[in-house]
Biopython code that builds the backbone (N, CA, C, O; Angstrom):
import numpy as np
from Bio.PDB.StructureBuilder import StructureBuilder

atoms = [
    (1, "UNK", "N", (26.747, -28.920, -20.020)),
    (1, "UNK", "CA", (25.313, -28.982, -19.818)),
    (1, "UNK", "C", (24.917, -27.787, -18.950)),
    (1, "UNK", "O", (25.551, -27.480, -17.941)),
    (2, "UNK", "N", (24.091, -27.281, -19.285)),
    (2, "UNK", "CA", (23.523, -25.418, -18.358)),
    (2, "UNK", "C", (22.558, -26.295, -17.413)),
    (2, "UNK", "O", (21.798, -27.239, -17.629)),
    (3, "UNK", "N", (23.134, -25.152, -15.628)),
    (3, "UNK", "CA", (22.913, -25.890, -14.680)),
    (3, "UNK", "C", (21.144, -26.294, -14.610)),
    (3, "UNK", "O", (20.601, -27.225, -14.016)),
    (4, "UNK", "N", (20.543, -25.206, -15.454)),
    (4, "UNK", "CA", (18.532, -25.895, -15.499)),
    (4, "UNK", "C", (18.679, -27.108, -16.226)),
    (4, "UNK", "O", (17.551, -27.598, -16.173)),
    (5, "UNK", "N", (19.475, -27.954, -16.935)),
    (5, "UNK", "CA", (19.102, -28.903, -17.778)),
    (5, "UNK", "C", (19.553, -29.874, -16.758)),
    (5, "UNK", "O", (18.908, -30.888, -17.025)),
    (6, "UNK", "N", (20.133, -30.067, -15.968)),
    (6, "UNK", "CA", (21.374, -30.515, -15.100)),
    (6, "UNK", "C", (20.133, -30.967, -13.879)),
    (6, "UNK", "O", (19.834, -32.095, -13.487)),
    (7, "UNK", "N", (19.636, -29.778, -13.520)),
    (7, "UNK", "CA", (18.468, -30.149, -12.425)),
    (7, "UNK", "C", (17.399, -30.675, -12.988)),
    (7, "UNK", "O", (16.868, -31.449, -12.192)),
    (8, "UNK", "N", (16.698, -30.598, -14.244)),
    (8, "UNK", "CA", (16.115, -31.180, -14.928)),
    (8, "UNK", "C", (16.337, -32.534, -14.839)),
    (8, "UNK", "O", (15.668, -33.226, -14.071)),
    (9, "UNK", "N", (17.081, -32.925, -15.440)),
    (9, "UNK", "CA", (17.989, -34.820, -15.454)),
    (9, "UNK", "C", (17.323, -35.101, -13.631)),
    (9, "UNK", "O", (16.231, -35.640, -13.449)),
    (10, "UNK", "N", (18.053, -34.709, -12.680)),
    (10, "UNK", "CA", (18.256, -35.093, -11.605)),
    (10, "UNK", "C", (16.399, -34.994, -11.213)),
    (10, "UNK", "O", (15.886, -36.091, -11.433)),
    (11, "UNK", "N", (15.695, -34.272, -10.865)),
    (11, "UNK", "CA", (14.551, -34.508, -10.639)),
    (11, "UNK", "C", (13.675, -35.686, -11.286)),
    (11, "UNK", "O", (12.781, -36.313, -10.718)),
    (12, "UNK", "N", (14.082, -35.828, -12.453)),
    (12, "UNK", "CA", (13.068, -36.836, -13.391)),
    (12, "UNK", "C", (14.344, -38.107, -12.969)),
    (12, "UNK", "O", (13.976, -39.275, -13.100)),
    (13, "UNK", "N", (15.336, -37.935, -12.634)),
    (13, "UNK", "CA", (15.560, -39.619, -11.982)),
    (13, "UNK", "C", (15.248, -39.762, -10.547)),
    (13, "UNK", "O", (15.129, -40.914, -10.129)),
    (14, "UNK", "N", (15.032, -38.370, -9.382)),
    (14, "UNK", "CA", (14.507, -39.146, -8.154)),
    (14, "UNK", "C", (12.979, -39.578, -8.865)),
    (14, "UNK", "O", (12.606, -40.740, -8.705)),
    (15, "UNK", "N", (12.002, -38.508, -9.743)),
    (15, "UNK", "CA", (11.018, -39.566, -9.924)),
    (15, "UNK", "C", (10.640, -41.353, -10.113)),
    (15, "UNK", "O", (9.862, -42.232, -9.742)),
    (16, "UNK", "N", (11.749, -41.102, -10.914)),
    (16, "UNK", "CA", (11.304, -42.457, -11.197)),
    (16, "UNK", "C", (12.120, -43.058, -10.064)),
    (16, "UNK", "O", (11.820, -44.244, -10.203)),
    (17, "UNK", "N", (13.102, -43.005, -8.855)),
    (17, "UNK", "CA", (13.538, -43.247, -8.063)),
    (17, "UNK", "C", (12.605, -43.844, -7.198)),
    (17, "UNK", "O", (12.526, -45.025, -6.860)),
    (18, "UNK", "N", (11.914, -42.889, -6.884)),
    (18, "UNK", "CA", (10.554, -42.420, -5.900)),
    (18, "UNK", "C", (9.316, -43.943, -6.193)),
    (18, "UNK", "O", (8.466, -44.534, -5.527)),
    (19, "UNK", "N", (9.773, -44.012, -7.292)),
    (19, "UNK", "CA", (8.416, -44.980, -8.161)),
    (19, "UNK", "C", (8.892, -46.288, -7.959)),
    (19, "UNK", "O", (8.132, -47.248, -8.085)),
    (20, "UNK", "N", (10.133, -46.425, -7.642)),
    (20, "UNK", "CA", (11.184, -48.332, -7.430)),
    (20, "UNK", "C", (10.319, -48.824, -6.814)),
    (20, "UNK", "O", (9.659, -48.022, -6.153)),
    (21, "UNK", "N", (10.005, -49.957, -6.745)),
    (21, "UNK", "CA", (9.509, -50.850, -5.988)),
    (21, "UNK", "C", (10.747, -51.453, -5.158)),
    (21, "UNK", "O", (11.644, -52.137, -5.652)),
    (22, "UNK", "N", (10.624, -51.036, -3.662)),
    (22, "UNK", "CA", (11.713, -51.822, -2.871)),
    (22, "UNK", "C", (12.396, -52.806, -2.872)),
    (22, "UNK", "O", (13.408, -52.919, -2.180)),
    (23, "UNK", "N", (11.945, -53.704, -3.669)),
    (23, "UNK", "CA", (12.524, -55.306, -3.899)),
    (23, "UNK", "C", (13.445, -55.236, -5.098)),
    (23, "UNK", "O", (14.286, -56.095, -5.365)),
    (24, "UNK", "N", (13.179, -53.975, -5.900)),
    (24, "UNK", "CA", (14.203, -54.064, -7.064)),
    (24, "UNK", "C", (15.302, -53.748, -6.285)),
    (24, "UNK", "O", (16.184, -54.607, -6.301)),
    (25, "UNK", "N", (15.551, -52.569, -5.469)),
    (25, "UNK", "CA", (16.809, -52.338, -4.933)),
    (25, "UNK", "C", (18.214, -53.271, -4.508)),
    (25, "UNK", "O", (19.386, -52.908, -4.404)),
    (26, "UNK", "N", (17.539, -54.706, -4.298)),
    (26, "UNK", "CA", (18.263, -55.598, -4.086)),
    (26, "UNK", "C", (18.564, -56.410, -5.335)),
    (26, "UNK", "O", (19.324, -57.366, -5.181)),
    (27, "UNK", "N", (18.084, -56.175, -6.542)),
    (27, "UNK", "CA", (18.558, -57.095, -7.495)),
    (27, "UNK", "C", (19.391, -56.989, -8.706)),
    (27, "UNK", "O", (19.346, -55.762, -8.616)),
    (28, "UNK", "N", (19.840, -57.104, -9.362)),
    (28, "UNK", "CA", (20.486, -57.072, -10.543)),
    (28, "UNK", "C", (19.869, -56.674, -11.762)),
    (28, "UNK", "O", (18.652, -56.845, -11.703)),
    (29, "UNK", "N", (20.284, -56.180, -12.906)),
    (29, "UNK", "CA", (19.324, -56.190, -14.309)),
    (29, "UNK", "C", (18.445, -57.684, -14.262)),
    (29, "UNK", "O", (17.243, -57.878, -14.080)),
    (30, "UNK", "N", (19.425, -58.517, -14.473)),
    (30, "UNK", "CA", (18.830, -60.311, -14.529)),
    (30, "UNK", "C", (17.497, -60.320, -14.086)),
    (30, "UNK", "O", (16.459, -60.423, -14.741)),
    (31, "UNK", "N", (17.711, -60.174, -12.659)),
    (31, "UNK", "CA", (16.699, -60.614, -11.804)),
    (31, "UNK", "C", (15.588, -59.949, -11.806)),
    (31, "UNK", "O", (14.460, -60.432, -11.903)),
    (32, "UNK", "N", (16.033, -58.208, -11.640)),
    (32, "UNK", "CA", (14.796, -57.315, -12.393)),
    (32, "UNK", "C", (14.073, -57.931, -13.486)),
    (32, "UNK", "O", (13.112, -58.637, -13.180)),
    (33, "UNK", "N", (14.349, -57.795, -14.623)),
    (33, "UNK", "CA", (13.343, -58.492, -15.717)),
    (33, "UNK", "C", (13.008, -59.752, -15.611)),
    (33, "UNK", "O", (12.299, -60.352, -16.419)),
    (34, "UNK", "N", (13.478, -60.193, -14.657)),
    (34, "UNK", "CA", (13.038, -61.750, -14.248)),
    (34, "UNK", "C", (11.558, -62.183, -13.737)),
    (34, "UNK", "O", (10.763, -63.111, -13.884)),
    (35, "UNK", "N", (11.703, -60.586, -12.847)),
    (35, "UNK", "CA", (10.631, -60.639, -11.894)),
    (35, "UNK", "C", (9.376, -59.592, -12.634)),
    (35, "UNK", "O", (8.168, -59.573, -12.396)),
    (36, "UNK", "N", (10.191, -58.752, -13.614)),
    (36, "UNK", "CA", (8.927, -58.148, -14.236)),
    (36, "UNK", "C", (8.213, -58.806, -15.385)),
    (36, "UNK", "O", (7.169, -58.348, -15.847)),
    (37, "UNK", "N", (8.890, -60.053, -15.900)),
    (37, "UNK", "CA", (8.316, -61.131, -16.785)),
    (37, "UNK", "C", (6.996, -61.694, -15.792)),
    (37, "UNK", "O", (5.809, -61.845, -16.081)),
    (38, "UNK", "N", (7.619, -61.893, -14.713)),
    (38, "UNK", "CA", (6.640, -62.317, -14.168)),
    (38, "UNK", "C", (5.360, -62.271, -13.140)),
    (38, "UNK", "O", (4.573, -62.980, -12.513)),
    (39, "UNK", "N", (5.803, -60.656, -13.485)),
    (39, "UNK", "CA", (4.999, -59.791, -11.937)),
    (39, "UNK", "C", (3.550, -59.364, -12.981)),
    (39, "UNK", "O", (3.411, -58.856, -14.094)),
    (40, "UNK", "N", (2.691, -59.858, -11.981)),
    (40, "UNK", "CA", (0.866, -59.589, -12.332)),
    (40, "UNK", "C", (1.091, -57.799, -12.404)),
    (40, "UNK", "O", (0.467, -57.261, -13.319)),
    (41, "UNK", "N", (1.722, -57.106, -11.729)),
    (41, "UNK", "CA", (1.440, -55.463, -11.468)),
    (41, "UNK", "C", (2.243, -54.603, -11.795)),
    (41, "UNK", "O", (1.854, -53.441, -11.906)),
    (42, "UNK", "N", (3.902, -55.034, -12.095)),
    (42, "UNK", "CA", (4.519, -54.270, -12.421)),
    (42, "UNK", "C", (4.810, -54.425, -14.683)),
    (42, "UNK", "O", (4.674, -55.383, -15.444)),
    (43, "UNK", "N", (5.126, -53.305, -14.869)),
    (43, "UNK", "CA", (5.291, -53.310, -16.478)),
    (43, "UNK", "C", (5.956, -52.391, -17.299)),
    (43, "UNK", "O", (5.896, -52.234, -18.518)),
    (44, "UNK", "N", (6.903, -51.538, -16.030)),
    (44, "UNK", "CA", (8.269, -51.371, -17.211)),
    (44, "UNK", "C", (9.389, -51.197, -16.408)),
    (44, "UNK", "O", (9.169, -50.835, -15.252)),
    (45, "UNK", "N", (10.559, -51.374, -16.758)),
    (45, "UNK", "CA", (11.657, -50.667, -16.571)),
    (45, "UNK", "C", (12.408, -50.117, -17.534)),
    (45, "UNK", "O", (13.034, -50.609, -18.473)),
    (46, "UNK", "N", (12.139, -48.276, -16.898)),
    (46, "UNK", "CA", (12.813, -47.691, -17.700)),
    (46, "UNK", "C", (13.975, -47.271, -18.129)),
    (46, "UNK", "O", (14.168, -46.456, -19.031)),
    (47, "UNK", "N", (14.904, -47.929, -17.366)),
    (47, "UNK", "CA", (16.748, -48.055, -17.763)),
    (47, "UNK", "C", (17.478, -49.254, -17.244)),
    (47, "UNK", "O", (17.924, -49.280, -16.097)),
    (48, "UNK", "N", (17.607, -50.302, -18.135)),
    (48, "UNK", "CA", (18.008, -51.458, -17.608)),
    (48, "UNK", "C", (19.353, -51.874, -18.831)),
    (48, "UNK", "O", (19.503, -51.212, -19.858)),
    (49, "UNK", "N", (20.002, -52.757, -18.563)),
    (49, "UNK", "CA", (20.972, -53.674, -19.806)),
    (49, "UNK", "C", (19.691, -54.267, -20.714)),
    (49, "UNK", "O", (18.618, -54.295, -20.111)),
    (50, "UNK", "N", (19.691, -54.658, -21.850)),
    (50, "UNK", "CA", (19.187, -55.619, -22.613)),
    (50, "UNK", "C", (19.380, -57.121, -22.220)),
    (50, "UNK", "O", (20.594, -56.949, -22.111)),
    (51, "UNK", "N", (19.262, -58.173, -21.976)),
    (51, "UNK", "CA", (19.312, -59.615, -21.717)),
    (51, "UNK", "C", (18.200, -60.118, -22.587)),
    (51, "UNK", "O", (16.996, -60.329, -22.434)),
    (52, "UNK", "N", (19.380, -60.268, -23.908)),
    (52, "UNK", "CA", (18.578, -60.681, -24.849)),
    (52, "UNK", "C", (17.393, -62.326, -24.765)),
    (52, "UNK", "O", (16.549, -62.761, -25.549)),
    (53, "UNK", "N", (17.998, -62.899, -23.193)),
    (53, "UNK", "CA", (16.853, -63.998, -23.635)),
    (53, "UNK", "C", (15.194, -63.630, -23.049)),
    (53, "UNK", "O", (14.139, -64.180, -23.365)),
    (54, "UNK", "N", (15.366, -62.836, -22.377)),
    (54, "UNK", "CA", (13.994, -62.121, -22.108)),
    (54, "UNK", "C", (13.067, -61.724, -22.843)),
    (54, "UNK", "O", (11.918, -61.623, -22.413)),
    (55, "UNK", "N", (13.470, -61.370, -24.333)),
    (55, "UNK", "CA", (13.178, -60.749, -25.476)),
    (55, "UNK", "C", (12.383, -61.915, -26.067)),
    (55, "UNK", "O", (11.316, -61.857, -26.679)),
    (56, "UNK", "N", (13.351, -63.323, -25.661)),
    (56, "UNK", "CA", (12.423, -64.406, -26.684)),
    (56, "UNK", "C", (10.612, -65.071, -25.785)),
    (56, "UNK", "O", (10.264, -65.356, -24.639)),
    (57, "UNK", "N", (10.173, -65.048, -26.701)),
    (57, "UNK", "CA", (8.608, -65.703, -26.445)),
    (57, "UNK", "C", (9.471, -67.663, -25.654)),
    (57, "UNK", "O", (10.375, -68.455, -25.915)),
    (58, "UNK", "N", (8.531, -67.492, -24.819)),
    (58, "UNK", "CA", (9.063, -68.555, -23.422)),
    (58, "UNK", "C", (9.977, -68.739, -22.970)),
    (58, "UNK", "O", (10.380, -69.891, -22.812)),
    (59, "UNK", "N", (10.763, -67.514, -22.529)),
    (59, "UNK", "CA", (11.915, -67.555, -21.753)),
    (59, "UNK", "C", (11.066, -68.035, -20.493)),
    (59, "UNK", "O", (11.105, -69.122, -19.917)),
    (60, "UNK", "N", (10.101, -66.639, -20.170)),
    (60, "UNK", "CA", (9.914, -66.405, -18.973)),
    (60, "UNK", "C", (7.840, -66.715, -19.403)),
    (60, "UNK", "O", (7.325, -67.000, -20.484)),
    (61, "UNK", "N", (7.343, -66.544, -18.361)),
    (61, "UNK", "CA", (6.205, -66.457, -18.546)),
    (61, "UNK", "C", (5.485, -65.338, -19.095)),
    (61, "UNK", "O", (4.256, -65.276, -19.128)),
    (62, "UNK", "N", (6.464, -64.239, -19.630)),
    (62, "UNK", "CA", (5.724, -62.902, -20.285)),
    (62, "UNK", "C", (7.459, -62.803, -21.163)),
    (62, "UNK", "O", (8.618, -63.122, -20.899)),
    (63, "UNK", "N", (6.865, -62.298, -22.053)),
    (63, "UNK", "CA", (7.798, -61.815, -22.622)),
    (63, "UNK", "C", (8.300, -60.343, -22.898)),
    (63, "UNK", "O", (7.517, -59.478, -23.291)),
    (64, "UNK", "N", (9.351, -60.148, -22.724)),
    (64, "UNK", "CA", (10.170, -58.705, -22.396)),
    (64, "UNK", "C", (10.134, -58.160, -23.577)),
    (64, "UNK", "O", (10.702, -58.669, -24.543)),
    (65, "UNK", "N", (9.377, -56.924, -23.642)),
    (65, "UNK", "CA", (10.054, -55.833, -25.329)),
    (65, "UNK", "C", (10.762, -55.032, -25.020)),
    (65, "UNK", "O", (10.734, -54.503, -23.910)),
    (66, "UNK", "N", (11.567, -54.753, -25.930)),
    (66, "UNK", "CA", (13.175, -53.605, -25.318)),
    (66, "UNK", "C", (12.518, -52.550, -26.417)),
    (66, "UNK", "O", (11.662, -52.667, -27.295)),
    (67, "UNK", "N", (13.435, -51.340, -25.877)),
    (67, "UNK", "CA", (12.442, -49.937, -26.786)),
    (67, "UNK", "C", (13.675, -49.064, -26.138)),
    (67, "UNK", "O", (14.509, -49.436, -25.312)),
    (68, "UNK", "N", (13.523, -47.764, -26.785)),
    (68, "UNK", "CA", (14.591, -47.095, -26.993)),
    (68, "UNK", "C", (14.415, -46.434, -25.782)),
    (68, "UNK", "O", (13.256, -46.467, -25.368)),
    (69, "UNK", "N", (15.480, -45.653, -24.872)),
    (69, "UNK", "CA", (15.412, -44.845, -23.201)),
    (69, "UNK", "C", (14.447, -43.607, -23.683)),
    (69, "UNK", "O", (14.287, -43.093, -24.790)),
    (70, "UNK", "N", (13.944, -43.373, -22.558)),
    (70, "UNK", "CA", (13.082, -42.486, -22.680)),
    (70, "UNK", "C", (13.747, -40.800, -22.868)),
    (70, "UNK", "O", (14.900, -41.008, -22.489)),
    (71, "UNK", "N", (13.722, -40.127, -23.027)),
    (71, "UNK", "CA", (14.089, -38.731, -22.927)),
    (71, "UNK", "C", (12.858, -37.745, -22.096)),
    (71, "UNK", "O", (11.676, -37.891, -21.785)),
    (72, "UNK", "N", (13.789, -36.799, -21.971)),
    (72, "UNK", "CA", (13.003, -35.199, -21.891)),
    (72, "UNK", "C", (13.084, -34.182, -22.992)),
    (72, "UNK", "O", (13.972, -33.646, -23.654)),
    (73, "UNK", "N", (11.969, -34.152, -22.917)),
    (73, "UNK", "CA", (12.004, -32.599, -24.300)),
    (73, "UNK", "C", (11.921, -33.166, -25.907)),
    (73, "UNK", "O", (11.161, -34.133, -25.866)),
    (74, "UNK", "N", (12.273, -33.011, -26.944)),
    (74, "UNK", "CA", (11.574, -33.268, -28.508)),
    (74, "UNK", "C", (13.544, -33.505, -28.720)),
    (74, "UNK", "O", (13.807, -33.649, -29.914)),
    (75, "UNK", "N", (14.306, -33.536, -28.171)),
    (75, "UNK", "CA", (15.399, -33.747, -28.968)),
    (75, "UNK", "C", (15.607, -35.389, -28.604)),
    (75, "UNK", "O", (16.665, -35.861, -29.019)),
    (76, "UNK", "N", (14.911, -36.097, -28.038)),
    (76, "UNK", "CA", (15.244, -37.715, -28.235)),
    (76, "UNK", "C", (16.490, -37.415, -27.278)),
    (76, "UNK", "O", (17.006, -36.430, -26.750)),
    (77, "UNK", "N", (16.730, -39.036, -27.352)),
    (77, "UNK", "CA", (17.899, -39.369, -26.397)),
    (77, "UNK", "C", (19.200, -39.336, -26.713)),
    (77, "UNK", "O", (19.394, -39.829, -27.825)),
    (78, "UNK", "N", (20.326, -38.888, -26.094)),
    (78, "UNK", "CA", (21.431, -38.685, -26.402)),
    (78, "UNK", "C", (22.232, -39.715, -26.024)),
    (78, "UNK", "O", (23.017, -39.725, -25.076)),
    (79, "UNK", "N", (21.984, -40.655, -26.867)),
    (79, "UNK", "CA", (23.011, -41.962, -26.230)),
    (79, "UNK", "C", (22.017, -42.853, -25.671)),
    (79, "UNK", "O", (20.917, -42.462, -25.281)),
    (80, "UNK", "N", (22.525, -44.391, -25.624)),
    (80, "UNK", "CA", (21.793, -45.290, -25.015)),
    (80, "UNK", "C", (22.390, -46.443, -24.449)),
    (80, "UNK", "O", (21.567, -47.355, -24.381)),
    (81, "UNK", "N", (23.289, -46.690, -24.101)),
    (81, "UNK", "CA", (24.217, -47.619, -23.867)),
    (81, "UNK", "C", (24.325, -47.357, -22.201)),
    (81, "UNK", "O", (24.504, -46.241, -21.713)),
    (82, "UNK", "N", (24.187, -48.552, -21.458)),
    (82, "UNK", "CA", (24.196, -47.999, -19.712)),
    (82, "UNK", "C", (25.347, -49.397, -19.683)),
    (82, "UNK", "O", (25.308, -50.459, -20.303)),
    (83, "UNK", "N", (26.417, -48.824, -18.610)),
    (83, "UNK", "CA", (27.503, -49.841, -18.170)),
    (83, "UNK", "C", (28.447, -50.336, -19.013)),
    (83, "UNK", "O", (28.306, -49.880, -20.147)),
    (84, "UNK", "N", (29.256, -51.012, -18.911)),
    (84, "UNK", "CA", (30.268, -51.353, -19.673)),
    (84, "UNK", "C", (30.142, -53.029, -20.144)),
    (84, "UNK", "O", (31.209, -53.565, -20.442)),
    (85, "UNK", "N", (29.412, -53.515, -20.189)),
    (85, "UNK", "CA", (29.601, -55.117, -20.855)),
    (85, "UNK", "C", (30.076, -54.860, -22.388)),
    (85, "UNK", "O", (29.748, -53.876, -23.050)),
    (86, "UNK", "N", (30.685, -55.639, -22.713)),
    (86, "UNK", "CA", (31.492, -55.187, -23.472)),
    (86, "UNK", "C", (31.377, -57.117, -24.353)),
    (86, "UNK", "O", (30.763, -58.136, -24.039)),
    (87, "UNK", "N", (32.399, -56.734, -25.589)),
    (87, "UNK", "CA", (32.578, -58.008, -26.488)),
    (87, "UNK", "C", (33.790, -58.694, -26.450)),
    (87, "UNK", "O", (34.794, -57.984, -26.391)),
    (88, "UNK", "N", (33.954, -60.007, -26.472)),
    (88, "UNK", "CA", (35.462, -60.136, -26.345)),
    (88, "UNK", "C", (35.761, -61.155, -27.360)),
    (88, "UNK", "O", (34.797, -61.918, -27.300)),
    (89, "UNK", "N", (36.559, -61.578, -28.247)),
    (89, "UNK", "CA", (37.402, -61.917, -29.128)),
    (89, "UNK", "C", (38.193, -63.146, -28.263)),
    (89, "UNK", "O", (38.876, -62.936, -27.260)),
    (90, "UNK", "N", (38.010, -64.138, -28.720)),
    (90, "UNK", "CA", (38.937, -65.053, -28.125)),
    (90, "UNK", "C", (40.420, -65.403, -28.783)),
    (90, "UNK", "O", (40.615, -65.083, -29.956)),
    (91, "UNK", "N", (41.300, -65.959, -28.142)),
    (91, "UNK", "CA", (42.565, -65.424, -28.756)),
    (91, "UNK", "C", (43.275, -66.689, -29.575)),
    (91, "UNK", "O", (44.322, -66.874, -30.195)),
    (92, "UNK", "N", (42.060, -67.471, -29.202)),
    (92, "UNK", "CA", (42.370, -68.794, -29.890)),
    (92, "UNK", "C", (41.688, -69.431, -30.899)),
    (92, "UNK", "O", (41.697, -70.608, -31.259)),
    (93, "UNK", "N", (40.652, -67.737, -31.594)),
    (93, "UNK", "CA", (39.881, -68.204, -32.988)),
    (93, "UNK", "C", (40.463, -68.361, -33.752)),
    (93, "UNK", "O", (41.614, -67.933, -33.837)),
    (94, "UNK", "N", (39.737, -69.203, -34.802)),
    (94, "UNK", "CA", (40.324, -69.606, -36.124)),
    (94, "UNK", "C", (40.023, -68.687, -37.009)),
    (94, "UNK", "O", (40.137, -69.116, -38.157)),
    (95, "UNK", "N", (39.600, -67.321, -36.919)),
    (95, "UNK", "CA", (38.877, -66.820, -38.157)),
    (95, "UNK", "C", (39.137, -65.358, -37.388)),
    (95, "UNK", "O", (38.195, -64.571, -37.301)),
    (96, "UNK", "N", (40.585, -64.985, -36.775)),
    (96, "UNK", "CA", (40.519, -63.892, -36.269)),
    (96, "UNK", "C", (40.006, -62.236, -36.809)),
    (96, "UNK", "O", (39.471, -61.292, -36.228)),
    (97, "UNK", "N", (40.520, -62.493, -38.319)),
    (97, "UNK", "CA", (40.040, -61.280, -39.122)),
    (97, "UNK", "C", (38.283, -60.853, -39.077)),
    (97, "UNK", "O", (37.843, -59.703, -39.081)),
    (98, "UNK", "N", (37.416, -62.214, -39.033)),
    (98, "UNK", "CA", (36.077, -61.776, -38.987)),
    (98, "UNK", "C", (35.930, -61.460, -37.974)),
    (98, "UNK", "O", (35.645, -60.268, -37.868)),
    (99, "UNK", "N", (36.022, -62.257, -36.679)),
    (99, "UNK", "CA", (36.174, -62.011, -35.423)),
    (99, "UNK", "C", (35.845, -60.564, -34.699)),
    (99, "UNK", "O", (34.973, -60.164, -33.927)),
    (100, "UNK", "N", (37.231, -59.871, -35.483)),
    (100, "UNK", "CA", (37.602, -58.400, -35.298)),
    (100, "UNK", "C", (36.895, -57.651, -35.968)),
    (100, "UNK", "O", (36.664, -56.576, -35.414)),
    (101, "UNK", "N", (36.474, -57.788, -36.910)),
    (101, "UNK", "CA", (35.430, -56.810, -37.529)),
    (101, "UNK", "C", (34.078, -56.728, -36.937)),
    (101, "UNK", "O", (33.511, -55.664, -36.689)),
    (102, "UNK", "N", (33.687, -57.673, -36.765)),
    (102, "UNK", "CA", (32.394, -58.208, -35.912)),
    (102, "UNK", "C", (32.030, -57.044, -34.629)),
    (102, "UNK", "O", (30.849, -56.705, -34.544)),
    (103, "UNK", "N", (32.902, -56.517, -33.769)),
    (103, "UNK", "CA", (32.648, -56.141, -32.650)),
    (103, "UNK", "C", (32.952, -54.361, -33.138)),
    (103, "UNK", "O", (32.536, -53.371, -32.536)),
    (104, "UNK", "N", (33.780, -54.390, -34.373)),
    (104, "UNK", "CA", (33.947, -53.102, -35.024)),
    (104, "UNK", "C", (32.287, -52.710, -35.343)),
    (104, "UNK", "O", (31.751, -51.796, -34.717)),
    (105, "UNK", "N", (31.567, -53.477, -36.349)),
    (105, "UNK", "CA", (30.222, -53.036, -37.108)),
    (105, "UNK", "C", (29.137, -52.881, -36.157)),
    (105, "UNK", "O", (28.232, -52.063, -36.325)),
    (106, "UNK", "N", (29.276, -54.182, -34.488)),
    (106, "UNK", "CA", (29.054, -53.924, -33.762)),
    (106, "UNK", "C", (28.547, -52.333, -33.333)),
    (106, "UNK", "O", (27.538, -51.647, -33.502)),
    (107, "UNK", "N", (29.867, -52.188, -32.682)),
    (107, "UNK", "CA", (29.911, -50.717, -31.885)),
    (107, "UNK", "C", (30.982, -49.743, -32.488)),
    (107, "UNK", "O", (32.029, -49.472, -31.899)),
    (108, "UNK", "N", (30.560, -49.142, -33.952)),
    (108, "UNK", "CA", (31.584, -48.330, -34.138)),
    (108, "UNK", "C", (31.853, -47.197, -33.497)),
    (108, "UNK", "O", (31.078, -46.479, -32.865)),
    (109, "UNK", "N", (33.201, -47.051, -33.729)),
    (109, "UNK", "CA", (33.374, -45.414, -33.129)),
    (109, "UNK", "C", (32.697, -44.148, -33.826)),
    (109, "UNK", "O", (32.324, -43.928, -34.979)),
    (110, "UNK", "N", (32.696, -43.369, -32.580)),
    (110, "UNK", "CA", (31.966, -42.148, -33.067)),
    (110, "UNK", "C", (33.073, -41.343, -34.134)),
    (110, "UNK", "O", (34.275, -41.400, -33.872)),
    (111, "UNK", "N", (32.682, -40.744, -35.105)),
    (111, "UNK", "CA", (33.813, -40.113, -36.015)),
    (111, "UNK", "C", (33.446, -38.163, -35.981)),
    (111, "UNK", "O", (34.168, -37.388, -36.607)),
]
sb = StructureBuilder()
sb.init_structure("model")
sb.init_model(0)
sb.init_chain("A")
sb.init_seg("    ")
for serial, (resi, resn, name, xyz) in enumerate(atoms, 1):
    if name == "N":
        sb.init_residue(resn, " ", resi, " ")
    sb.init_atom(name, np.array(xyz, "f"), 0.0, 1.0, " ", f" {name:<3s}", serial, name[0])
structure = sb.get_structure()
């Protein structure tokens, strides 16, 4: 990455740094969208996990829309995946072959 694109990245995350509301600092993804389901003033976060029950109409008292990370510049985002939660296969399915494919179609590898 050329070091202007590099300082680029880093300025546009203290922005939105700058923009946290203090109370997020203490919470988790969970609790974040927990509280932005239900906050009168706040209305986005722009890099969080997905928690798909947020997504459904009456989880919470508002319901959460997920949308793709934001970028800089006209080339879109390079990747979108934040943290490692991951899929796991239990070792005591009955149907191991689907199982395993499942987390393949999932998240394939890059080729």
């Amino acid at each position: 990455m050329p070091r202007h694109t590099g300082r680029q990245v880093l300025a546009a995350m203290q922005a939105l740094a700058d923009l946290v509301d203090p109370a997020c600092r203490g919470m988790d993804p969970i609790a974040a969208l927990d509280a932005l389901a239900d906050s009168k003033t706040h209305r986005v976060i722009p890099l969080t996990y997905l928690y798909a029950p947020n997504g459904h109409a009456g989880y919470r008292s508002q319901q959460i829309r997920f949308h793709d990370i934001p970028a800089i510049g006209q080339g879109g985002p390079n990747g979108s995946a934040l943290g490692g939660t991951g899929v796991a296969v239990s070792a005591r399915t009955a149907l191991p072959e689907i199982c395993t494919r499942f987390p393949i179609w999932l998240a394939p590898m890059p080729r």
